[in-house]
C-alpha positions in Angstrom: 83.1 -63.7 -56.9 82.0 -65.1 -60.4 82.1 -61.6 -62.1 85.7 -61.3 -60.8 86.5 -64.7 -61.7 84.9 -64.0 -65.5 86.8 -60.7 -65.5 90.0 -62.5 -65.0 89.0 -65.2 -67.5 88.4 -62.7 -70.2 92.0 -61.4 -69.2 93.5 -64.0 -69.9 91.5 -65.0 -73.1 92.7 -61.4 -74.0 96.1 -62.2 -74.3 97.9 -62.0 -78.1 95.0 -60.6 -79.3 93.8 -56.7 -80.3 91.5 -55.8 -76.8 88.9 -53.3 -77.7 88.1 -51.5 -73.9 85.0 -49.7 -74.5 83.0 -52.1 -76.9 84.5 -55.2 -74.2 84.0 -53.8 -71.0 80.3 -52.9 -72.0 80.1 -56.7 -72.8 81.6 -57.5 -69.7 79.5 -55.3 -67.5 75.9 -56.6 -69.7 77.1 -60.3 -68.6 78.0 -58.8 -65.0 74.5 -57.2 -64.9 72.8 -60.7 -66.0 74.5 -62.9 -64.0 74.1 -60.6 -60.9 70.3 -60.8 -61.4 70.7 -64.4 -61.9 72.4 -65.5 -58.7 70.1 -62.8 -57.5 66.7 -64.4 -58.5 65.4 -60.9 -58.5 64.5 -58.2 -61.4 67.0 -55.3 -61.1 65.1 -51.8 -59.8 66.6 -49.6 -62.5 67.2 -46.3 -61.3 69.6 -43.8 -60.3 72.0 -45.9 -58.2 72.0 -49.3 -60.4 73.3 -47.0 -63.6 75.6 -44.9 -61.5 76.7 -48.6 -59.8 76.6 -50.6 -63.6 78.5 -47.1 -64.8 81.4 -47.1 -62.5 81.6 -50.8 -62.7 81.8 -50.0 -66.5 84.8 -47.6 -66.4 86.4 -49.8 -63.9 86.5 -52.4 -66.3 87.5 -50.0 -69.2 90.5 -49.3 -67.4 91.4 -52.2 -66.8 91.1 -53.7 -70.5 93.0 -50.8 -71.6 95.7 -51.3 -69.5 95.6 -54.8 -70.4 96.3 -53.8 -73.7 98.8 -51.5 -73.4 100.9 -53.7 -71.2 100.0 -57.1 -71.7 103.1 -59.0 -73.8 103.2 -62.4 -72.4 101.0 -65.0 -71.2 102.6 -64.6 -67.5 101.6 -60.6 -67.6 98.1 -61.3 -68.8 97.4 -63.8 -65.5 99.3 -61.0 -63.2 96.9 -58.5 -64.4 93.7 -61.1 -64.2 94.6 -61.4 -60.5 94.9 -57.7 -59.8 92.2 -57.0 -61.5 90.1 -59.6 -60.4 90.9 -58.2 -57.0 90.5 -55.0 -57.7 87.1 -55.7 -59.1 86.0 -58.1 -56.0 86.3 -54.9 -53.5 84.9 -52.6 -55.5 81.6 -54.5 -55.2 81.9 -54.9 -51.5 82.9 -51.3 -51.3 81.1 -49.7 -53.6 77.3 -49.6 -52.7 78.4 -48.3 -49.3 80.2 -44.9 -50.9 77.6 -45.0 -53.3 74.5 -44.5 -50.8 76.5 -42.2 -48.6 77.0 -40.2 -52.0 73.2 -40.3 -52.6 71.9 -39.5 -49.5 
């Protein structure tokens, strides 16, 4: 819920300004990936799953700050899109490992 909830804030700190997907989205996903371990208290296992997990969660969030600015002209659009993407984000993480380890396997 916090990642979502950042995601969203960043959306809406996005709006009026020049969004940069690829350079912000990494951002986003490094602070994802901290604060995940954080709440976690546990060192991340890197390996095959956490990048293909931390890469998806990546594009996802590309996507979405480049359709944030593409679309985004108002301040009303820019907390529409925070919510749906906020959304968006908060079931890919409960849906994600689950496809992911049925993909692995």
């Amino acid at each position: 819920m916090l990642e979502a909830f950042v995601l969203g804030f960043w959306i809406i700190w996005s709006s009026d300004r020049e969004v940069y997907p690829l350079s912000e989205s990494l951002w986003f996903t490094l602070i994802a990936v901290i604060l995940r371990q954080l709440t976690a208290f546990d060192l991340p296992i890197i390996d095959t799953y956490w990048m293909i997990f931390n890469g998806i969660v990546w594009a996802f969030a590309g996507l979405i700050f480049s359709i944030v600015g593409r679309i985004d002209s108002n301040f009303i659009i820019s907390c529409v899109l925070a919510m749906i993407a906020g959304i968006g984000y908060f079931q890919l993480l409960q849906h994600l490992p689950d496809c992911l380890s049925k993909f692995l396997a």
